[in-house]
C-alpha positions in Angstrom: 149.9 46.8 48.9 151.9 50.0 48.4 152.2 52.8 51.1 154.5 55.1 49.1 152.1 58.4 49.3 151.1 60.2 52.5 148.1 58.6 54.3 146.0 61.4 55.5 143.6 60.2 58.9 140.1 62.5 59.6 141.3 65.8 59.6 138.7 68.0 61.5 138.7 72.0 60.5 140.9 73.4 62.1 138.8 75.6 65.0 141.2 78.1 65.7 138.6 80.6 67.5 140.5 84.0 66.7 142.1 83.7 63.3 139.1 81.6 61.5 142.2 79.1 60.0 139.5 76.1 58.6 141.0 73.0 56.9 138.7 71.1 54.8 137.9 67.1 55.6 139.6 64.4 54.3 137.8 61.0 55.1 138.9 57.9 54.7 138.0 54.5 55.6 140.6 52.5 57.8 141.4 49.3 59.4 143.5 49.2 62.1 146.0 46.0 61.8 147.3 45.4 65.4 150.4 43.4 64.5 153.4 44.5 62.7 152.9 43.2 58.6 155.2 41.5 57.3 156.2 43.7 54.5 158.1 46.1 57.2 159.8 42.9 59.1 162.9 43.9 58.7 162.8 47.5 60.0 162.4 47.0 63.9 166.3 45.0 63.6 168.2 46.9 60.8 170.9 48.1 61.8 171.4 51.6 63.0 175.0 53.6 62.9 173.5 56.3 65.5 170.9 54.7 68.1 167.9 56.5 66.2 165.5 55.5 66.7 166.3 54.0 70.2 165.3 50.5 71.5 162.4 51.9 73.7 161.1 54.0 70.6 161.2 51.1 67.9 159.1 48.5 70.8 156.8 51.1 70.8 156.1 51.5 67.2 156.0 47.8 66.6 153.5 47.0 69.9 151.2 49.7 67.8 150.8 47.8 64.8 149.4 49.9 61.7 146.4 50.5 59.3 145.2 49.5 56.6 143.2 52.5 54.2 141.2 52.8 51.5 143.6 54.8 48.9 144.8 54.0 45.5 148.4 54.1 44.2 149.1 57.6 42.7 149.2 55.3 39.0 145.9 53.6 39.7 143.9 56.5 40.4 142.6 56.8 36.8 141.0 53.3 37.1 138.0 53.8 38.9 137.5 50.1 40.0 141.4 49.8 41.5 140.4 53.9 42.9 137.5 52.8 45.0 138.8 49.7 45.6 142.2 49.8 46.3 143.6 49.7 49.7 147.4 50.3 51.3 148.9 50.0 54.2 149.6 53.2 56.5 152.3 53.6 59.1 150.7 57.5 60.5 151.1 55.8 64.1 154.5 54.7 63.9 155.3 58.2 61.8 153.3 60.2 65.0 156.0 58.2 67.6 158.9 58.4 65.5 158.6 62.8 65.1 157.5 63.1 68.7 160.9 61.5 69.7 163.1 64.2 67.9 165.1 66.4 69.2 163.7 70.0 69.0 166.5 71.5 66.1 165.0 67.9 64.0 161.1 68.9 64.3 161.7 72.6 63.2 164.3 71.9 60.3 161.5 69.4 59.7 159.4 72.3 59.5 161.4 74.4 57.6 162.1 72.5 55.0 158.2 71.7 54.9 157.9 75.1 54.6 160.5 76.2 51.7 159.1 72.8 49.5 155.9 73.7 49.6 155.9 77.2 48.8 159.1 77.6 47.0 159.8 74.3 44.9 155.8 73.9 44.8 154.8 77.2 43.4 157.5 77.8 41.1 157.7 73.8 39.4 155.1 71.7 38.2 156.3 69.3 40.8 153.1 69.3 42.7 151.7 66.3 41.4 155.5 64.1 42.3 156.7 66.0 45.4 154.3 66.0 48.8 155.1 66.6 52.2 155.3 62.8 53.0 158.5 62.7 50.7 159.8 65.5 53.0 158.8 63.3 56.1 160.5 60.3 54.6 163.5 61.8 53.8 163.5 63.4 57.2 162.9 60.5 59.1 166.3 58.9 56.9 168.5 61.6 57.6 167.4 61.7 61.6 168.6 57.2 61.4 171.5 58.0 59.1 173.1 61.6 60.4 174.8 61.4 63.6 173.9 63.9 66.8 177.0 66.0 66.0 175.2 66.6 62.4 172.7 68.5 64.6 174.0 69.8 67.9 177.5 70.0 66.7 177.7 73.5 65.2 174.0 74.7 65.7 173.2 76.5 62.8 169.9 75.6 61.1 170.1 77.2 58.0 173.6 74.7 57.5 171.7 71.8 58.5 169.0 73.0 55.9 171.2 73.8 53.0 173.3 70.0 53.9 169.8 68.2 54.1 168.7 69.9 50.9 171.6 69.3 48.8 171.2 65.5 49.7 167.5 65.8 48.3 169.0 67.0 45.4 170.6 63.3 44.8 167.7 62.1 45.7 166.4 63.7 42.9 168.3 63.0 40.4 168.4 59.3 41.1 164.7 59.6 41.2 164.8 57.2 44.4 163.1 57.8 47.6 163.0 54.6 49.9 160.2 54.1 51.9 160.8 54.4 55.5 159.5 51.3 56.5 159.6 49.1 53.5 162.5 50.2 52.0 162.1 48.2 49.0 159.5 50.6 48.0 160.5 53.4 45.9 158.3 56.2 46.1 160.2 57.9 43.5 159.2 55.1 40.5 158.8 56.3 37.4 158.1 60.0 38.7 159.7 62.2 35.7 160.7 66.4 35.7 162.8 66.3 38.7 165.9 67.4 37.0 165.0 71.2 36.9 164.2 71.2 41.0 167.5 68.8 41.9 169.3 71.6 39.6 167.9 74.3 41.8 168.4 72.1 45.5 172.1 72.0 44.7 173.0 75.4 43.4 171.7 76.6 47.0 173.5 78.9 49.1 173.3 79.8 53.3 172.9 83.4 52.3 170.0 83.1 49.7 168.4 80.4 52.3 168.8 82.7 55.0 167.4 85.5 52.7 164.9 83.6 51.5 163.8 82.5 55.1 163.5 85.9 56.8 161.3 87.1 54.2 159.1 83.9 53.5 159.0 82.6 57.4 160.3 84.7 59.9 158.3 87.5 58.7 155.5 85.4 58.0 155.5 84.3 61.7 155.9 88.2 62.9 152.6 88.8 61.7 151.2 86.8 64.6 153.0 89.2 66.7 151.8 92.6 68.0 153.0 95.4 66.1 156.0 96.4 68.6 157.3 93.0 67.7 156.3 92.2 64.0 157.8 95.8 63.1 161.0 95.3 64.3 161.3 93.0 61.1 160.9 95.9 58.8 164.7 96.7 59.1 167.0 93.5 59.1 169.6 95.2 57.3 172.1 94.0 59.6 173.0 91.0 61.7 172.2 92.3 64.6 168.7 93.8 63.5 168.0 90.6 62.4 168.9 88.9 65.5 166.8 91.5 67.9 164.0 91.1 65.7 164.0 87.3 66.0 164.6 87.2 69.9 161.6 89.3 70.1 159.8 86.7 68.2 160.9 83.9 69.6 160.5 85.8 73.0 156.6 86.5 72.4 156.0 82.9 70.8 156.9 81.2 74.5 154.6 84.0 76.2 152.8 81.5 78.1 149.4 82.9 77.2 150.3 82.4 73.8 151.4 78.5 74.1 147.7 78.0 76.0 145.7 80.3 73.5 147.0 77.1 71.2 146.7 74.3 72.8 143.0 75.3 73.7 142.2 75.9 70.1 143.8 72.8 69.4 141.6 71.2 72.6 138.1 73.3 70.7 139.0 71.3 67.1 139.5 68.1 69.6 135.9 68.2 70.8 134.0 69.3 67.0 136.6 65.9 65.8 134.7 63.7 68.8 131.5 64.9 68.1 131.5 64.7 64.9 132.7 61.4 64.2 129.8 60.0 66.9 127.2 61.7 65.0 128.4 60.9 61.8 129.4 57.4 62.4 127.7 56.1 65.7 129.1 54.8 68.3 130.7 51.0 68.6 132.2 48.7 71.3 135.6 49.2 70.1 135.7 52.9 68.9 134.5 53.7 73.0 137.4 51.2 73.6 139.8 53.2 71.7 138.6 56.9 72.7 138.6 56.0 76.7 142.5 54.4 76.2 143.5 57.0 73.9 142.1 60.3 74.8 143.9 60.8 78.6 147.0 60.6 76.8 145.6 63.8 74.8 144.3 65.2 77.6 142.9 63.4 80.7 139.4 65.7 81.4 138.7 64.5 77.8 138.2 61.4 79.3 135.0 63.6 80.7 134.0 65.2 77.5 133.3 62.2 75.5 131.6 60.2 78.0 129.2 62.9 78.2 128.9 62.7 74.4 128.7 59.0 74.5 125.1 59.5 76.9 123.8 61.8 75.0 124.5 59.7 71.6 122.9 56.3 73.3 120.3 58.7 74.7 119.4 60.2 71.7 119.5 56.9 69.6 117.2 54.9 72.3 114.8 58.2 71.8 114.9 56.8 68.0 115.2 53.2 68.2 114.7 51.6 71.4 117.4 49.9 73.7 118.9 47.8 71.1 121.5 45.0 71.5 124.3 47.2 70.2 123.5 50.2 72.4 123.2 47.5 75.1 127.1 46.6 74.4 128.3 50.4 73.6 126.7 51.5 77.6 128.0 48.6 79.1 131.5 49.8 77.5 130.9 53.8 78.9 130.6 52.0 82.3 133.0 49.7 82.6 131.4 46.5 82.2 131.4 45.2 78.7 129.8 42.0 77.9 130.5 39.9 75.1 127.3 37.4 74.9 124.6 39.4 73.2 120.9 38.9 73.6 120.9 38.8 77.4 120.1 40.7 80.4 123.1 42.5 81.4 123.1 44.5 84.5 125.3 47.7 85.4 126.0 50.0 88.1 128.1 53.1 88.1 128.9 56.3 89.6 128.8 58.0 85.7 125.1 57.1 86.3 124.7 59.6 88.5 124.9 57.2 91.5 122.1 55.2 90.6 121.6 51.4 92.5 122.1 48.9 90.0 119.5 48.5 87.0 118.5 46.2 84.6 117.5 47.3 81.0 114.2 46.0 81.0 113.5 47.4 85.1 113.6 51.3 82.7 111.5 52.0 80.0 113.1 54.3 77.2 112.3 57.7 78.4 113.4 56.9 82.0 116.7 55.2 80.1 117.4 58.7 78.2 116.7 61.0 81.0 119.3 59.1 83.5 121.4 59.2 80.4 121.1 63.1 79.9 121.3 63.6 83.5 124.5 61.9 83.6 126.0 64.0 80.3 125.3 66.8 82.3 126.8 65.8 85.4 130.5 64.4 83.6 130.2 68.0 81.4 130.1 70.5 83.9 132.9 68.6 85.7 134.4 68.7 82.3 134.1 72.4 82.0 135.1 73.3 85.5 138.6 71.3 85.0 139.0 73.1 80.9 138.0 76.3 83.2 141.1 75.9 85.7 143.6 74.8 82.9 142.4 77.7 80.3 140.9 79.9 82.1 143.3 82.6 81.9 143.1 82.8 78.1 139.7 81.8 77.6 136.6 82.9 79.4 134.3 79.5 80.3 131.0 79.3 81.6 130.9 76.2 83.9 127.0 75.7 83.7 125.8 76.1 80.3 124.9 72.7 80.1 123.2 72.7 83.7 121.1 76.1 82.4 120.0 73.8 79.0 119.1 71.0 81.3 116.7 73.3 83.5 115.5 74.7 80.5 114.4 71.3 79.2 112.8 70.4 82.6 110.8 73.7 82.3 113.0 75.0 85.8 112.6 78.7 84.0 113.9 80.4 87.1 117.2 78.3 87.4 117.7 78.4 83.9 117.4 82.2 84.1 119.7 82.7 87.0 122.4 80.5 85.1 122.0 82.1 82.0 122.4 85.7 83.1 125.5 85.2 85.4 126.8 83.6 81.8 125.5 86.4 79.9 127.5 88.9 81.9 130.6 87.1 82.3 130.9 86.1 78.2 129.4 89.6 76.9 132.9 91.0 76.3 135.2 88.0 75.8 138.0 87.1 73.5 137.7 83.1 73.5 134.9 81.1 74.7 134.1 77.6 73.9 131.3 77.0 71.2 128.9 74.0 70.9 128.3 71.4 67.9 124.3 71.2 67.1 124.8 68.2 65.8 121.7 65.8 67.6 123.8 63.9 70.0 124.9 66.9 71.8 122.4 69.9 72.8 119.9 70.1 69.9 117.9 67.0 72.1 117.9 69.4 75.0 116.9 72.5 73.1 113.6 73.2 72.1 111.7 73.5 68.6 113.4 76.9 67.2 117.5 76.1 67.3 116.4 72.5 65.9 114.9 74.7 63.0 117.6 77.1 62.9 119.8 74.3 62.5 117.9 73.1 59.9 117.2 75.5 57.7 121.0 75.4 57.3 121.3 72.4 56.2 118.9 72.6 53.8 120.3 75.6 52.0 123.8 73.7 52.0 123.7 70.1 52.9 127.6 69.5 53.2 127.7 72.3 55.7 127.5 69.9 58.6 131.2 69.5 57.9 132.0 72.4 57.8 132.1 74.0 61.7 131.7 77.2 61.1 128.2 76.5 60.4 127.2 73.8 62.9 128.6 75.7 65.7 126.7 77.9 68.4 128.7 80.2 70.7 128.2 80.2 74.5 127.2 83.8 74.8 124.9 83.1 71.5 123.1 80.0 73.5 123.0 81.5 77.1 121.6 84.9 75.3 118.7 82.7 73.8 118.2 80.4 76.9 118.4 84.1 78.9 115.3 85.5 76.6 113.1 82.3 76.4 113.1 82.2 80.1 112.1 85.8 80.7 109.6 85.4 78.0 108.1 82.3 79.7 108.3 83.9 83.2 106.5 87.0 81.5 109.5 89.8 82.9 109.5 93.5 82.4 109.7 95.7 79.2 113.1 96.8 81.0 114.5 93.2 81.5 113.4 93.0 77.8 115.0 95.8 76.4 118.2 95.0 77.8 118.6 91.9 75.9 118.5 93.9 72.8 122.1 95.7 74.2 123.3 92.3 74.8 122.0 91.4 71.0 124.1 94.3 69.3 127.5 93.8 71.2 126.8 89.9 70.4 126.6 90.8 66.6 129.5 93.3 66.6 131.8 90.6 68.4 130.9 87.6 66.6 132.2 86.8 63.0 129.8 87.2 60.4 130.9 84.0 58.4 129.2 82.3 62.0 126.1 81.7 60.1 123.9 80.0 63.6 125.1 82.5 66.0 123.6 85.4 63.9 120.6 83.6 62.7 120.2 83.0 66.5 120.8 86.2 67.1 118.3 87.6 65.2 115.4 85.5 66.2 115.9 86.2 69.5 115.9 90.0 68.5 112.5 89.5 67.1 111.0 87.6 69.6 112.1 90.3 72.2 110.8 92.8 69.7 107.6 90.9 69.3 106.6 90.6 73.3 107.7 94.4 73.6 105.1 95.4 70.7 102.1 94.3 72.8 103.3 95.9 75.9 
């Protein structure tokens, strides 16, 4: 088995609320291979001039073992027998470790050189097809072993270190060889041909034309993230010290702590679609609950919260569907903490995620008692969930706490809580920047919704059936949702043509805020507009 390409995991769109950034999905199927293989034996004891990776760092990549994926050699791909069935061995985990362990000048000269390959050597060569970004990582992760700290601290200067690093590529090149990080009899270079014109180009390269090349292609490029009192202050680098008050000021508003959080929730918003998605799309098993409660507080601990909820709602929704099966049996004895191997028998849990229930047997519920204690409970670990996203983000993202308390009132027919919810969330999301948005996919709110957002839902996937991966789609806003939830109630508890007609207000700022491209908050939207327009008709 080769592993000389980049092994791309699930990659989820990215959600990045304000600027609309998507990524499309890659999936591919993967074993995960908890020993070290053979093939890389001899990497955790070669030898090592400079300590990097360190002794710690190297146990840790080896206790993580690797996968194994479903992706054919670069060559083979024309086959389409060896295409579909052709599988290699992937080291992402140990690659995730090792770039977390650099020093910060190593992870953005990473980046920069990222960067200039991609849209300089990329776009202007027909390389594309023999030079990826996991060359780039490779070679990285061979000058970080093979380049002492001096190389980097020593005279701080990154557009040296580039120009050093990039010349070196150049060889590289030209001896078309490119050893594989951890199987370094692997050449992932072989037989790859046209590489003389771009190792020409790597070595004739200068500081001044990097440096050039740099603040117009990446400094600039970051600027326009900026507000216009810092990104203009690039307009005029024409000398040193231009340049350098222009870059402070970047540099100065990228650590702006609001800035950092804004980030880290979007990255948190494309963590939860990821979670959801993959239940819905690939169910639930022993192991993957297993993995996601080990794995997740290291990501973030209230996570932990997040997908438990999701997990209830998935067994709920599937025991609405199937019954109480074996496997669900297994998967909710996981959620609570006490697994049992031997299938086919009574097993008994108690837990506080059951909402503090006594101790129950399967066969003492029937199914719809099972999936309401369920949905209760998903309730219960997702408001805690958004009360703790709430006090970490809540300075950069406005959260309602009890949008999944108002949906379970609504579902119980408790009109006058939901209404009381819905308006205080109304009112507080009416004019915000960020606010979290919800998957409709079935294991998460379309089973406490009623008839209409289940048809909504539909109808889009109809039209465009690969939409569901696509989140832009799938996804409901909280002001969107509380809005609806808002107008059924008032509709159901019969309110005034003046409570009515001040949804409609709430409708148009709604549809001038939200994105047009968000095809179920507008759709939304306008049903509730008609509904309210329909009950103020009769009046």
């Amino acid at each position: 088995m080769r592993s000389d390409a980049d092994t791309r995991k699930i990659h989820g769109p990215a959600l990045l609320i304000k600027d609309r950034n998507y990524l499309s999905i890659d999936n591919v199927l993967c074993v995960r291979c908890l020993s070290w293989p053979p093939q890389a034996a001899d990497w955790p004891t070669r030898y090592r001039n400079y300590g990097w990776p360190d002794s710690a760092t190297v146990d840790r990549v080896v206790s993580n073992g690797c996968d194994v994926v479903q992706v054919a050699h670069r060559q083979c791909r024309h086959d389409e027998w060896k295409n579909k069935h052709q599988w290699r061995l992937s080291f992402s985990r140990a690659e995730i470790v090792l770039l977390n362990s650099w020093m910060s000048v190593q992870q953005i000269v990473y980046h920069m050189l990222r960067v200039f390959v991609k849209t300089k050597l990329l776009k202007d060569s027909d390389s594309s097809e023999t030079l990826s970004n996991y060359h780039i990582k490779t070679f990285m992760m061979w000058a970080c072993e093979l380049k002492s700290s001096t190389f980097w601290t020593g005279d701080l200067n990154l557009i040296r270190i580039c120009v050093k690093l990039l010349h070196t590529l150049s060889v590289w090149l030209s001896d078309t060889r490119c050893k594989h990080y951890f199987i370094n009899i692997c050449n992932l270079m072989d037989n790859y041909f046209g590489m003389e014109t771009i190792a020409s180009q790597l070595k004739s390269l200068g500081k001044e034309w990097l440096s050039a090349w740099f603040v117009c292609n990446y400094i600039q490029k970051c600027s326009m993230r900026c507000p216009d009192s810092v990104s203009s202050l690039l307009s005029d680098v024409s000398t040193n010290k231009k340049l350098q008050n222009a870059v402070s000021a970047v540099v100065d508003w990228r650590l702006n702590r609001n800035t950092v959080l804004v980030d880290m929730w979007s990255e948190l918003c494309l963590a939860e679609w990821l979670f959801t998605f993959g239940v819905s799309k690939f169910s639930l098993t022993v192991r993957s609950c297993i993995c996601c409660m080990t794995e997740l507080p290291k990501i973030y601990a209230p996570l932990t919260a997040y997908f438990t909820a999701v997990a209830f709602l998935h067994v709920a929704y599937k025991i609405s569907k199937t019954g109480f099966t074996d496997d669900l049996m297994d998967v909710l004895a996981t959620l609570v903490g006490q697994f049992t191997s031997t299938r086919r028998r009574r097993s008994q849990w108690s837990s506080n995620s059951l909402s503090q229930q006594p101790t129950l047997s399967a066969t003492d519920l029937n199914a719809s008692e099972l999936v309401e204690l369920l949905q209760r409970s998903a309730v219960e670990h997702m408001t805690t969930y958004r009360q703790l996203e709430a006090r970490d983000f809540g300075s950069v993202a406005t959260i309602a706490t009890t949008d999944f308390e108002a949906l379970y009132a609504y579902k119980h027919g408790n009109y006058q809580r939901c209404l009381q919810l819905s308006t205080q969330n109304v009112h507080r999301l009416l004019y915000a920047v960020y606010m979290p948005k919800f998957a409709t996919f079935p294991e998460l709110i379309i089973q406490l919704l009623d008839d209409d957002i289940v048809s909504l839902t539909a109808l889009i996937l109809i039209v465009n059936p690969e939409c569901r991966d696509t989140p832009v789609n799938v996804l409901i806003s909280q002001l969107t949702l509380s809005l609806y939830l808002m107008t059924q109630c008032q509709l159901k508890l019969c309110h005034s043509v003046t409570s009515l007609a001040q949804i409609l207000h709430y409708i148009k700022v709604a549809q001038r805020k939200l994105p047009v491209d968000d095809t179920l908050d507008h759709l939304t939207l306008t049903l509730i507009k008609r509904k309210v327009l329909a009950r103020l008709s009769v009046f």
